[in-house]
N, C-alpha and C positions, 0 to 999 in steps of 0.2 A: 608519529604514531599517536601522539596524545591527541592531536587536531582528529585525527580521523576518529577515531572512541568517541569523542564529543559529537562531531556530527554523527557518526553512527548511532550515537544514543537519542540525539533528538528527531531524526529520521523518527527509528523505532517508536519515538512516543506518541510522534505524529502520527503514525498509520495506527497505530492501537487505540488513540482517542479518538480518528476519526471511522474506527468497527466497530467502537464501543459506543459512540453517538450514533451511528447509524442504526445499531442492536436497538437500542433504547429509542429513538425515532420508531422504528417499523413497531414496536412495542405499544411505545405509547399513542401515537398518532394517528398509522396503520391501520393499530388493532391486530397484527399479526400472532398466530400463532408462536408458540417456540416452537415446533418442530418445523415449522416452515423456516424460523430464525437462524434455527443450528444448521438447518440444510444450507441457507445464504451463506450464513460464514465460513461453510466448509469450501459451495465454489469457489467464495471470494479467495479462501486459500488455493484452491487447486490453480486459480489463475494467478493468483501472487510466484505459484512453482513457475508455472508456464515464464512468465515472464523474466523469473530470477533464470532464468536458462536462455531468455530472448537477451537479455545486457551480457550477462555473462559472457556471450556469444560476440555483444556488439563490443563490448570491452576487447575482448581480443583483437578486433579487427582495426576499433579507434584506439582510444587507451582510458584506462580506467578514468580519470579525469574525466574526460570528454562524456564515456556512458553515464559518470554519476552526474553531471548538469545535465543530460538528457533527459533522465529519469525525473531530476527534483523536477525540471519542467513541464514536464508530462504529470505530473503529481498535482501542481499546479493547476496548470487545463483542467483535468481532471476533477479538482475540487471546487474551483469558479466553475464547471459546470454544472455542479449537482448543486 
């Protein structure tokens, strides 16, 4: 239980510092608007739901394990790609 808190907490820090750099990139760099900003991070949320219902799914089908290295890897890709 305690292993999993830990990684769960550094997940969590990781995806909120990389909203929170991306807020403050489109900010400062961009030039974007805030309401343009807060509209972003709301998708970004609507698709975080999306997705928290795509493992959640794939978890039952593989096993927890298997969805959570799916996901870190896809986080991954993801981040080497922006």
């Amino acid at each position: 239980m305690t292993i999993y808190l830990l990684g769960f907490f550094f997940i969590t820090m990781g995806l909120l510092t990389v909203m929170f750099m991306a807020a403050t990139y489109g900010e400062k760099q961009l030039g974007l608007s805030e309401e343009i900003l807060i509209a972003t991070i709301l998708l970004i949320q609507l698709v975080g739901m999306a997705g928290a219902y795509l493992f959640a799914w794939l978890s039952s089908k593989l096993s927890n394990f298997k969805a959570l290295l799916i996901s870190v890897f896809c986080w991954i890709l993801i981040c080497l790609g922006a």
